[in-house]
Backbone as JSON Lines, residues from 0, in Angstrom:
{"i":0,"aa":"X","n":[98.55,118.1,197.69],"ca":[99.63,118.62,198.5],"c":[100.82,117.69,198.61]}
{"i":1,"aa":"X","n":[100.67,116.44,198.5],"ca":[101.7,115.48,198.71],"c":[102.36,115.15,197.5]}
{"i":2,"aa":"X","n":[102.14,115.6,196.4],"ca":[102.57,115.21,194.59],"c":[103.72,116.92,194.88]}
{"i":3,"aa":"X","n":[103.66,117.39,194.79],"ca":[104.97,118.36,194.0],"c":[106.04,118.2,195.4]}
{"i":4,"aa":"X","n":[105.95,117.67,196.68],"ca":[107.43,117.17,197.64],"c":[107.55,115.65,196.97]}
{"i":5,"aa":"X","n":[106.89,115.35,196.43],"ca":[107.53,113.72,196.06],"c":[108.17,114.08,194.8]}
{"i":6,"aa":"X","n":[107.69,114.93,193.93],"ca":[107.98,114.87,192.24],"c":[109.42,115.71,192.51]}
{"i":7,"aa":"X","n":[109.68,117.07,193.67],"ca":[111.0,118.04,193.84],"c":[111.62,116.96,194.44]}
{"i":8,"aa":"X","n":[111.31,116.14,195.25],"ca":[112.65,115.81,196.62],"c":[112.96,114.32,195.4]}
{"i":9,"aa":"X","n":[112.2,113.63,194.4],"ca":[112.85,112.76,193.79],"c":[113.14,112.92,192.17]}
{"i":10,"aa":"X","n":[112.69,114.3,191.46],"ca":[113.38,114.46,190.25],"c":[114.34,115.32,189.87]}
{"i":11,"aa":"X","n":[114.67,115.81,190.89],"ca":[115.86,116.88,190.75],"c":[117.39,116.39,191.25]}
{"i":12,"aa":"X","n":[117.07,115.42,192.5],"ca":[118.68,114.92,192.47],"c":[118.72,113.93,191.28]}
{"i":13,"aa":"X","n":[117.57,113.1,191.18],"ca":[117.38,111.94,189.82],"c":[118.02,112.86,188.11]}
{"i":14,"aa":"X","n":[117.81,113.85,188.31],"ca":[118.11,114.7,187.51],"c":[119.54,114.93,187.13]}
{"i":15,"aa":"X","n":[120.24,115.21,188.36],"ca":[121.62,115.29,188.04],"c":[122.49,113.95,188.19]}
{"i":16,"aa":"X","n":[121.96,113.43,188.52],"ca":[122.42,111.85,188.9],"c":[122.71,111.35,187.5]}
{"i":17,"aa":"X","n":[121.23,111.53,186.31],"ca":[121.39,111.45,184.79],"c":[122.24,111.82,184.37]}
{"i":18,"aa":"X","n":[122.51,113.66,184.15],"ca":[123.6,114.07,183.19],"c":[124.89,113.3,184.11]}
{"i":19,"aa":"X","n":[125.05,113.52,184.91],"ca":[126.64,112.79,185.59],"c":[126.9,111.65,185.02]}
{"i":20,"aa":"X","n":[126.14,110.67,185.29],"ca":[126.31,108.96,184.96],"c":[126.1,108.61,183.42]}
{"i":21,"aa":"X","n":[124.86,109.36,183.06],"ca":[125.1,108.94,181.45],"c":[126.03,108.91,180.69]}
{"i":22,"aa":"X","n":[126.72,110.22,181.08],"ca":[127.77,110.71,179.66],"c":[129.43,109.72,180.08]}
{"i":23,"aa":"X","n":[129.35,110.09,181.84],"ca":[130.58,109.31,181.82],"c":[130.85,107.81,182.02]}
{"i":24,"aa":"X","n":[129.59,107.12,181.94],"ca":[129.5,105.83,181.78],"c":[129.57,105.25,180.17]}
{"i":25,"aa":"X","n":[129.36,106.25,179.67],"ca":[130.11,106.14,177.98],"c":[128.65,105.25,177.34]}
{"i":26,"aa":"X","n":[127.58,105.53,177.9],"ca":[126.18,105.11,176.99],"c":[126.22,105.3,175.62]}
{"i":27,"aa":"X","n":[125.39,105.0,175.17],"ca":[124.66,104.83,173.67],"c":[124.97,106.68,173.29]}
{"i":28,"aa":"X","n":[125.54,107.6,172.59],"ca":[125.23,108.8,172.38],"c":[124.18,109.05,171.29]}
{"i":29,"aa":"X","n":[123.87,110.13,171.56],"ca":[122.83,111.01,171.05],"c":[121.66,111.42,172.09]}
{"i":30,"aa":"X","n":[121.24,112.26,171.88],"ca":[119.85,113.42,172.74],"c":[118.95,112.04,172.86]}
{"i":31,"aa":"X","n":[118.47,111.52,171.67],"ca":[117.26,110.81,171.51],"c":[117.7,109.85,172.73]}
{"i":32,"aa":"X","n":[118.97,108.77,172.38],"ca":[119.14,107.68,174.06],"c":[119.08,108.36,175.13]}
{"i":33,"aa":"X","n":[119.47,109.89,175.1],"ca":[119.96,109.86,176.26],"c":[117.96,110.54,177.53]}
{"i":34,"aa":"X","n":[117.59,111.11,176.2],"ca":[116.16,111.38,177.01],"c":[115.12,109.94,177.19]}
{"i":35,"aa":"X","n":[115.98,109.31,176.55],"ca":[114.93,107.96,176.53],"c":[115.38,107.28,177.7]}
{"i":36,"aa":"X","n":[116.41,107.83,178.28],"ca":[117.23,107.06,179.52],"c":[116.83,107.98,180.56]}
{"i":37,"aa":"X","n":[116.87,109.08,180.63],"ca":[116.43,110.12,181.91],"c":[114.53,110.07,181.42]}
{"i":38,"aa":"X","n":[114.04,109.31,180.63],"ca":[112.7,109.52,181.01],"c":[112.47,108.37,181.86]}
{"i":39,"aa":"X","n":[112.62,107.02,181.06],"ca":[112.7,105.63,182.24],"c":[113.14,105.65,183.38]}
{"i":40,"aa":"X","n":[114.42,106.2,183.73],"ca":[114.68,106.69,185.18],"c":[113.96,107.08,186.38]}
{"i":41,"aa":"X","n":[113.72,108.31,185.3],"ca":[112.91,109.17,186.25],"c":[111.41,108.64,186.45]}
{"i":42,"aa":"X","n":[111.08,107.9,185.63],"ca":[109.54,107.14,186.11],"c":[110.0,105.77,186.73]}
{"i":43,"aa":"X","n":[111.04,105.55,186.94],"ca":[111.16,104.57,187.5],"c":[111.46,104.76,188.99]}
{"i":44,"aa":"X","n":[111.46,105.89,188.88],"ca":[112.35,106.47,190.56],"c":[110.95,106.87,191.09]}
{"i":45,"aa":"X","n":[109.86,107.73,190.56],"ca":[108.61,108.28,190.48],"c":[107.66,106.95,190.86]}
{"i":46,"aa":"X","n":[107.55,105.39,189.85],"ca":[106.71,104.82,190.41],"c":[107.83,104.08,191.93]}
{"i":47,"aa":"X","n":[108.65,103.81,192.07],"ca":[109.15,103.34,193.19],"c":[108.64,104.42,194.35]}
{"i":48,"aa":"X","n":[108.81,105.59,194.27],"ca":[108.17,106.6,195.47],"c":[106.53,106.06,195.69]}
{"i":49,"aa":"X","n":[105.89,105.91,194.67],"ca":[104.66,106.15,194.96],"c":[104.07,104.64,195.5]}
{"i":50,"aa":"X","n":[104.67,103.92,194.76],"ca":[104.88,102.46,195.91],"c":[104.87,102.43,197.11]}
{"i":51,"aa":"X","n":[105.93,103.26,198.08],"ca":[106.53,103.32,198.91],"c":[105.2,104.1,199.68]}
{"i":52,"aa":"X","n":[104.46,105.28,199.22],"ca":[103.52,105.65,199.47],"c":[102.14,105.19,199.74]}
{"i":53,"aa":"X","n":[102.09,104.11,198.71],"ca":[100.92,103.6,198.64],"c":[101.11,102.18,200.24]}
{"i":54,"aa":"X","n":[101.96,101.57,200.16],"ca":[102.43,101.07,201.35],"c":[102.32,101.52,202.3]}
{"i":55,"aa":"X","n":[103.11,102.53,202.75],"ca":[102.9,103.2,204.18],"c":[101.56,103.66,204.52]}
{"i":56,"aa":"X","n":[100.74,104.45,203.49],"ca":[99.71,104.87,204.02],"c":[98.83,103.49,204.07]}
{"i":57,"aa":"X","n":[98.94,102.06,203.62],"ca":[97.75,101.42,204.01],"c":[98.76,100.67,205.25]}
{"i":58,"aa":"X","n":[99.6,101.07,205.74],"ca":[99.86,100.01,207.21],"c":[99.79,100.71,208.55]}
{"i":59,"aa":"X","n":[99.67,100.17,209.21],"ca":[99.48,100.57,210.54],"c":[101.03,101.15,211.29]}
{"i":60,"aa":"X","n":[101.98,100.68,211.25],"ca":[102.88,100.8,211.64],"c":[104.06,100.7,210.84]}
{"i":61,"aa":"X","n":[105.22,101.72,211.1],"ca":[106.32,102.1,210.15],"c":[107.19,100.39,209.52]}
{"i":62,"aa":"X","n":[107.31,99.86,210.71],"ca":[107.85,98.48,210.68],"c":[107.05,97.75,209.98]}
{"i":63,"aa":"X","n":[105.66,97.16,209.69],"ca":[105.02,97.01,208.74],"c":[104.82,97.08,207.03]}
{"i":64,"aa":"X","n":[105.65,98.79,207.02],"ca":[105.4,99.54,205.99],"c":[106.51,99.19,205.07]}
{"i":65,"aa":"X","n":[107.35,99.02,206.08],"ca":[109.03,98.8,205.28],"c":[108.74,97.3,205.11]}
{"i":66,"aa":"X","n":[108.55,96.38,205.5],"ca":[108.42,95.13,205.36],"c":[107.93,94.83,204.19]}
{"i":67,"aa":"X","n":[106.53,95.4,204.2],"ca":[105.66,95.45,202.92],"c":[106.51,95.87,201.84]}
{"i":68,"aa":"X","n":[107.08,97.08,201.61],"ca":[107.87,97.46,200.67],"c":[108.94,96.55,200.17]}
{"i":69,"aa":"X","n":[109.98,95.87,201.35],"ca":[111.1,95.49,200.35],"c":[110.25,94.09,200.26]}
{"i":70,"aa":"X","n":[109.24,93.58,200.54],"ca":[108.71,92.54,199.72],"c":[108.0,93.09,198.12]}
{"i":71,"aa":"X","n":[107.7,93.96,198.47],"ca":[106.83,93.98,197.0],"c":[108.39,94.34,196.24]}
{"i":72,"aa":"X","n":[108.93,94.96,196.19],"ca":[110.14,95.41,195.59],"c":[110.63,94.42,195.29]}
{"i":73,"aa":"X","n":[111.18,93.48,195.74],"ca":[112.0,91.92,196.05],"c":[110.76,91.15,194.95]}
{"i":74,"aa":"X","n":[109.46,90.98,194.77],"ca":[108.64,90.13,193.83],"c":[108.8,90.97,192.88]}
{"i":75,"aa":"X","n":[108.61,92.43,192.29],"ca":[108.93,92.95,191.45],"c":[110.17,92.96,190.88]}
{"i":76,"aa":"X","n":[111.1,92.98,191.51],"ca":[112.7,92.39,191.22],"c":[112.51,90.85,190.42]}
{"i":77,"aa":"X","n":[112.08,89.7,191.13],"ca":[112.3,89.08,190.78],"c":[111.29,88.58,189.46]}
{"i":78,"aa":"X","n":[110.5,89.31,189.1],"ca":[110.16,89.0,187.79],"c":[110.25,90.39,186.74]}
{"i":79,"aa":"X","n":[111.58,90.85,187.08],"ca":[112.24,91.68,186.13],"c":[112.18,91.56,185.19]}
{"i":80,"aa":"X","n":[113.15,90.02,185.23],"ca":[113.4,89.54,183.54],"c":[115.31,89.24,183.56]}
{"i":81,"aa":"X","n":[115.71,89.99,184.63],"ca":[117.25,89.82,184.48],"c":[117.92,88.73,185.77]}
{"i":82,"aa":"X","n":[116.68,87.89,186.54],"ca":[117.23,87.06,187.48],"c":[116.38,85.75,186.66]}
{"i":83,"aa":"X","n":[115.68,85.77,185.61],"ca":[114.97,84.06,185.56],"c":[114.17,84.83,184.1]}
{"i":84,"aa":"X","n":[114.62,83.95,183.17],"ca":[114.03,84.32,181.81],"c":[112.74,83.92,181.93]}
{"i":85,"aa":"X","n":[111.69,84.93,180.74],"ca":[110.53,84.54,180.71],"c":[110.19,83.14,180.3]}
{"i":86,"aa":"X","n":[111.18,82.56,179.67],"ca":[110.81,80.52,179.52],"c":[110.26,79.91,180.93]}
{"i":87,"aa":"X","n":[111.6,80.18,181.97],"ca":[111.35,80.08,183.27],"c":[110.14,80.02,184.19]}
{"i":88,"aa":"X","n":[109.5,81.35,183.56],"ca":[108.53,81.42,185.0],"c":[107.23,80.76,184.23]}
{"i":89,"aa":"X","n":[106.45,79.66,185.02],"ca":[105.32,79.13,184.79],"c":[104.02,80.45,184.33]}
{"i":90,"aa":"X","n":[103.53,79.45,183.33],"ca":[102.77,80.66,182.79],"c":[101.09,80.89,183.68]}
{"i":91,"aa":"X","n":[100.89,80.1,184.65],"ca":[99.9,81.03,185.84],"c":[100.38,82.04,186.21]}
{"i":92,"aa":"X","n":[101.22,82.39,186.46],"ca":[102.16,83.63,187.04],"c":[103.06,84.25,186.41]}
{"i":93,"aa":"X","n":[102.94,84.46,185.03],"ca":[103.44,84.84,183.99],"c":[102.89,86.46,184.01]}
{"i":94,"aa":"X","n":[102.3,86.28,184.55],"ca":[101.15,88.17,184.05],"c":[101.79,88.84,185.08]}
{"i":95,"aa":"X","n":[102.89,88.66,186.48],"ca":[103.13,89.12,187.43],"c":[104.33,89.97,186.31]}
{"i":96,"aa":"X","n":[104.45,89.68,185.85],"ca":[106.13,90.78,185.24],"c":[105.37,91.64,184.53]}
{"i":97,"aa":"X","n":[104.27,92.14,184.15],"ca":[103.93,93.26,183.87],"c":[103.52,94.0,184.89]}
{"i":98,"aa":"X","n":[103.51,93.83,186.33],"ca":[103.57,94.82,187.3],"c":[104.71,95.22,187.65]}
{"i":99,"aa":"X","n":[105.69,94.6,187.39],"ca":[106.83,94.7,187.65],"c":[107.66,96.0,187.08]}
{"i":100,"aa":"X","n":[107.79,97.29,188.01],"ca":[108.33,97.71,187.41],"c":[110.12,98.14,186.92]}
{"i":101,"aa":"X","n":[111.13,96.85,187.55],"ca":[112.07,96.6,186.93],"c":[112.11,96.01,185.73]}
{"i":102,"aa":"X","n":[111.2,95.26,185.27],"ca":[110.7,94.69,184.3],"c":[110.28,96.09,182.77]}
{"i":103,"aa":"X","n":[109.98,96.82,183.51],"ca":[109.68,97.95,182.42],"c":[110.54,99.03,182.17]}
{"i":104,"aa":"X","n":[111.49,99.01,183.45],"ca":[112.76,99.54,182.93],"c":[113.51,99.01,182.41]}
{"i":105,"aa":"X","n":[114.14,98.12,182.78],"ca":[114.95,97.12,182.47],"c":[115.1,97.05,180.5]}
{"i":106,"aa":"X","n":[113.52,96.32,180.56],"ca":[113.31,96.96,178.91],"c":[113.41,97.86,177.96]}
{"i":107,"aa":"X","n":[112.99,98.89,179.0],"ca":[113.39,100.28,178.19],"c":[115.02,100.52,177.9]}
{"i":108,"aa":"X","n":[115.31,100.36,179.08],"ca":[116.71,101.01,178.76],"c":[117.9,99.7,178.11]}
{"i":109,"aa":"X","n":[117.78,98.17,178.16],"ca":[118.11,97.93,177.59],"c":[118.24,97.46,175.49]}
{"i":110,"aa":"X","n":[116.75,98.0,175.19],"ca":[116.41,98.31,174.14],"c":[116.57,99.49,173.79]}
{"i":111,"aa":"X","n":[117.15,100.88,174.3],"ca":[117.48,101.79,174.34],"c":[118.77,101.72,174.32]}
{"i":112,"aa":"X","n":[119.52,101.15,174.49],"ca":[121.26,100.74,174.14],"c":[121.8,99.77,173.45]}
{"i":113,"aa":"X","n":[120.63,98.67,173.34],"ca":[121.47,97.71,172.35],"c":[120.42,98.01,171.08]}
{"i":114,"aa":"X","n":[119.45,97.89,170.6],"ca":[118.3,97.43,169.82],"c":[118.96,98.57,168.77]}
{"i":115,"aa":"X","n":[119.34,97.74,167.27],"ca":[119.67,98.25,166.41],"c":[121.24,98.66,166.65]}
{"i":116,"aa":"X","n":[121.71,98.32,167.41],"ca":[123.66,98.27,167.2],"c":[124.0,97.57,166.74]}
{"i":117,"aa":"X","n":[125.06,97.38,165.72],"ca":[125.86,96.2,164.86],"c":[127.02,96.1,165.7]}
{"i":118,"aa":"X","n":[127.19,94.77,165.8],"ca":[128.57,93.76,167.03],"c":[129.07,93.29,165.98]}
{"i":119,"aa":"X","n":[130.44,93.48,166.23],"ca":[131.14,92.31,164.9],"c":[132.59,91.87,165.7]}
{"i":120,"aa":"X","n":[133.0,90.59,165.77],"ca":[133.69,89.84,166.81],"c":[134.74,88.94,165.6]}
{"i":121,"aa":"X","n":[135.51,89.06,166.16],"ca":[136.21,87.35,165.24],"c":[136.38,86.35,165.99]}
{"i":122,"aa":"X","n":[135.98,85.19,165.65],"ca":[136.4,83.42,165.98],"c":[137.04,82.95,165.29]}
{"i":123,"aa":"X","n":[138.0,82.48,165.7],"ca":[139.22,81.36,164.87],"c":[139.55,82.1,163.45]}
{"i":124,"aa":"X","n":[139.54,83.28,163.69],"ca":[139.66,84.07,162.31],"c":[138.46,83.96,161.23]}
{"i":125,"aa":"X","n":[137.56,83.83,162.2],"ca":[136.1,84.1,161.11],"c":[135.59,85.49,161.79]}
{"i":126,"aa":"X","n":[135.1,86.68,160.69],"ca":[134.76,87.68,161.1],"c":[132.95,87.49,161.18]}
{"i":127,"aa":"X","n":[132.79,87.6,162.73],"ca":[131.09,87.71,162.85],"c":[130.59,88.72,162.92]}
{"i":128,"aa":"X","n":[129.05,88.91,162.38],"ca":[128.31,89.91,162.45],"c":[127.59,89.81,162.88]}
{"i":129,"aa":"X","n":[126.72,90.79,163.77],"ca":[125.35,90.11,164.21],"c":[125.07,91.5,165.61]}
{"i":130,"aa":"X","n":[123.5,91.65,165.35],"ca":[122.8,92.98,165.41],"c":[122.11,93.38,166.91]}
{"i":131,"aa":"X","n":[122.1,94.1,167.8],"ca":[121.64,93.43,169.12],"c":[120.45,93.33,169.63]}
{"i":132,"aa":"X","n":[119.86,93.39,168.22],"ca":[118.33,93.15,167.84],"c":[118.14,91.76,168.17]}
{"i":133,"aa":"X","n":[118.99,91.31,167.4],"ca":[118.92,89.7,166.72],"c":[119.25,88.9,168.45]}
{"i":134,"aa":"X","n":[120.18,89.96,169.23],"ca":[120.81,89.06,170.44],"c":[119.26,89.48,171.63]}
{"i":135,"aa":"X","n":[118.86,90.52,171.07],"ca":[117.59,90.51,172.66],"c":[116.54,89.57,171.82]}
{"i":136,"aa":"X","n":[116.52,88.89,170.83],"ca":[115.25,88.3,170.13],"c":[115.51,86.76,170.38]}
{"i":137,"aa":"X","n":[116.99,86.44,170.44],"ca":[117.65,85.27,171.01],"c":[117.12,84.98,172.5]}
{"i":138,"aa":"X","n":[117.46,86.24,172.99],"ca":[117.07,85.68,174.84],"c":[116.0,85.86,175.0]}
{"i":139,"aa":"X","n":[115.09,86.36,174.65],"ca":[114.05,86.97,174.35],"c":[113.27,88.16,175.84]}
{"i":140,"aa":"X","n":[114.26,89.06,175.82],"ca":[114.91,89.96,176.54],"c":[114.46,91.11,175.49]}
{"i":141,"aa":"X","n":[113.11,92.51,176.27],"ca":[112.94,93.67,175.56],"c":[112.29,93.14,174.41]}
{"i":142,"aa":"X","n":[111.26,92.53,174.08],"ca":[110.44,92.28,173.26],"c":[110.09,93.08,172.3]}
{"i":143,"aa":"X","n":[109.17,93.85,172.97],"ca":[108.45,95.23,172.69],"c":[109.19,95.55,171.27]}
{"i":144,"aa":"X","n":[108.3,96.13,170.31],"ca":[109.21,96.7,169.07],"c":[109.43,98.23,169.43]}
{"i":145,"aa":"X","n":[108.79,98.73,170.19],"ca":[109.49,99.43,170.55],"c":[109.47,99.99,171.89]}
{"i":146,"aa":"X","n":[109.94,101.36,172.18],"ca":[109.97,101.81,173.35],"c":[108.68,102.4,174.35]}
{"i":147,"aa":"X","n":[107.56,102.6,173.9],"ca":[106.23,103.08,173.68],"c":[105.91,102.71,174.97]}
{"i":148,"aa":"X","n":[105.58,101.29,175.2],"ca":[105.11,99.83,175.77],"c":[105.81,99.91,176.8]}
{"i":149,"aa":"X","n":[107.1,100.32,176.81],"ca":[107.92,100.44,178.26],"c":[107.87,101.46,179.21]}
{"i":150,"aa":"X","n":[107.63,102.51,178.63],"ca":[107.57,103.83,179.35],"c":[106.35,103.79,179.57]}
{"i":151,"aa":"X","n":[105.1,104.06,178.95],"ca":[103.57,103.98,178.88],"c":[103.34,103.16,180.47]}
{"i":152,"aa":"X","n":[103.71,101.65,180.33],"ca":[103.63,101.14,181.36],"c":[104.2,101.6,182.48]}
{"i":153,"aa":"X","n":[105.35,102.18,182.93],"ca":[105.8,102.81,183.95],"c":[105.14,103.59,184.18]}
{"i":154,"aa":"X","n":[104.36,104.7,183.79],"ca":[103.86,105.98,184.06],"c":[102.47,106.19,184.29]}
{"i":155,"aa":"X","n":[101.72,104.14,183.9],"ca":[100.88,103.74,184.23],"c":[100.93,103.44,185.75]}
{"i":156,"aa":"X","n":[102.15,102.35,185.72],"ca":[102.39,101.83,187.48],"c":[102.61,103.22,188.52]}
{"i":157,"aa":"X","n":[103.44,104.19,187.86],"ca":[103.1,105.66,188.82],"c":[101.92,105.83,189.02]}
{"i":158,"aa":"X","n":[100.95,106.29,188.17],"ca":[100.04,106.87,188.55],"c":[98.64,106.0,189.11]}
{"i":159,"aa":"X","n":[99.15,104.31,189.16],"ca":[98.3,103.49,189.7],"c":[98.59,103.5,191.01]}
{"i":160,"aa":"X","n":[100.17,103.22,191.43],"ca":[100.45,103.78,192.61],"c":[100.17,104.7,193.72]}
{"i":161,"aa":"X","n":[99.84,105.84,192.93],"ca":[99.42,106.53,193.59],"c":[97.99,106.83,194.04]}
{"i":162,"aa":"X","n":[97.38,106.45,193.09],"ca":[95.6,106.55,193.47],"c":[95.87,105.65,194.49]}
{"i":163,"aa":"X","n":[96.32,103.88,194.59],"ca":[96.63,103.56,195.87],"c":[96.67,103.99,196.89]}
{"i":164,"aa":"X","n":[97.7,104.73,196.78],"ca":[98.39,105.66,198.19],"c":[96.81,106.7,198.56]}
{"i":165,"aa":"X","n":[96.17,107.33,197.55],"ca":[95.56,107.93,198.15],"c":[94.18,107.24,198.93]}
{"i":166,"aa":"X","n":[93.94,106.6,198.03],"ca":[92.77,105.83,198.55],"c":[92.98,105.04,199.62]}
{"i":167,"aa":"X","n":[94.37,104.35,200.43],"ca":[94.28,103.54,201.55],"c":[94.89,104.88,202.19]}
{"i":168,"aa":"X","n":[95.27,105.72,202.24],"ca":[94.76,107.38,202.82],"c":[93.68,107.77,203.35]}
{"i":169,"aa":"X","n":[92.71,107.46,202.78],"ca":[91.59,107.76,202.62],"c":[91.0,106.79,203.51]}
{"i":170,"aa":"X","n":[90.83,105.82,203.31],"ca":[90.5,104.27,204.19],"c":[91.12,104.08,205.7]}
{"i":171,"aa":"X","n":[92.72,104.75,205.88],"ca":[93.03,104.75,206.61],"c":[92.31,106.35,207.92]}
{"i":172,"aa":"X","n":[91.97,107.18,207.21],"ca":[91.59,108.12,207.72],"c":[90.35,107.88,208.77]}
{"i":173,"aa":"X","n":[89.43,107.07,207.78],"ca":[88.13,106.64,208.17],"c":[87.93,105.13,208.89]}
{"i":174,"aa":"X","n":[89.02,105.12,209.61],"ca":[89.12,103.81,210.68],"c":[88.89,102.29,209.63]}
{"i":175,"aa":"X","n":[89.53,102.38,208.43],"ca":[88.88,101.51,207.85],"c":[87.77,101.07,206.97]}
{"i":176,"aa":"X","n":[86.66,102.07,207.52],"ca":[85.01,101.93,206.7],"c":[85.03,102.12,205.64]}
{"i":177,"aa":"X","n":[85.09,101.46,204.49],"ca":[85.46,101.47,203.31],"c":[84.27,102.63,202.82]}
{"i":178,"aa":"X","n":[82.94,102.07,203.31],"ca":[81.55,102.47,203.0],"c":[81.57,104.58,203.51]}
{"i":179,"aa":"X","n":[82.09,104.61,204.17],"ca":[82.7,105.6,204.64],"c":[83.38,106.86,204.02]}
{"i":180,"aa":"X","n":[84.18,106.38,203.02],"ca":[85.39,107.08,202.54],"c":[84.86,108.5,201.45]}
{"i":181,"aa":"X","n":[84.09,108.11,201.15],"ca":[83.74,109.25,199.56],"c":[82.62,109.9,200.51]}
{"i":182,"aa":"X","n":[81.76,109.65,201.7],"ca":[80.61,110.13,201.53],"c":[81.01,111.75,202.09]}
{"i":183,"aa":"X","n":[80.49,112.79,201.85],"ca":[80.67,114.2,202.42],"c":[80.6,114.16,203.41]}
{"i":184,"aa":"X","n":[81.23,114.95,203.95],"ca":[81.1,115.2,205.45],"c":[80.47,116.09,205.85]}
{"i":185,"aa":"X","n":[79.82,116.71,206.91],"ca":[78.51,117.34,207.58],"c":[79.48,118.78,207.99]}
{"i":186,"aa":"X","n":[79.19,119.61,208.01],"ca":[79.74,120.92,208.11],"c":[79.49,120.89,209.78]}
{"i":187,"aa":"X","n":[80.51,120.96,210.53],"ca":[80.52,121.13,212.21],"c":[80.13,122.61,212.9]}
């Protein structure tokens, strides 16, 4: 009951928000970028809801819930990939940017606009070339060969999200008793 008001009330304005901003922000053209951009979006807007879900239903109180949120949001932010390169972050805590799901947009859609464009610039009257393959392999920014790995993972973090949400639902229902939660209940 709670999946088709989350999927209407956040993919239909997400929806027009796409055709508006894509075309007149002058993106990458063609069908292929542009569904590869309204699919990341929209799972990116999809696992952020179900986050938000999975949060509230395991806290006690609204003030709690929001707290929880713009922290997890704020650690997921910050191992994006676009505030502290992967050189940066120590590698015990290196595995945290694959939960991250700015980190999996981020990828998508910037390998979705540069990966495979030719840049050509002049210096001091030398004409340069150079591919924006070659420039995300430099920073080492969007790895992935391809787009697969980026989306896959988003639609993973949705739907991990949400068993979350249901299960501290569930936990929360039953005062807690973990032992509690699955067993049937007795017909009254």
């Amino acid at each position: 009951p709670f999946l088709p008001p989350l999927t209407s009330s956040r993919v239909i304005p997400m929806l027009l928000f796409d055709l508006i901003a894509y075309w007149s922000v002058g993106l990458r053209p063609g069908v292929t970028h542009f569904f590869v951009y309204l699919i990341a979006t929209l799972l990116f807007n999809l696992a952020c809801g179900a986050l938000s879900i999975a949060v509230t239903m395991g806290s006690k109180t609204g003030g709690v819930a929001s707290l929880g949120i713009i922290l997890l949001l704020l650690f997921s932010m910050m191992f994006g990939g676009f505030l502290s390169s992967r050189e940066t972050i120590p590698s015990w805590i290196g595995w945290a940017q694959y939960l991250s799901i700015f980190y999996h947009v981020m990828g998508a859609l910037v390998a979705n606009e540069i990966r495979g464009v030719e840049f050509s610039t002049t210096v001091s009257g030398i004409q340069v070339k150079f591919t924006g393959t070659d420039v995300l392999n430099q920073i080492k920014f969007a790895i992935a060969p391809n787009l697969t790995l980026y989306i896959g993972s988003l639609a993973a973090l949705y739907l991990g999200w949400l068993v979350c949400g249901y299960l501290a639902m569930k936990i929360y229902l039953f005062d807690g008793r973990i032992k509690d939660v699955f067993k049937k209940r007795k017909a009254e």
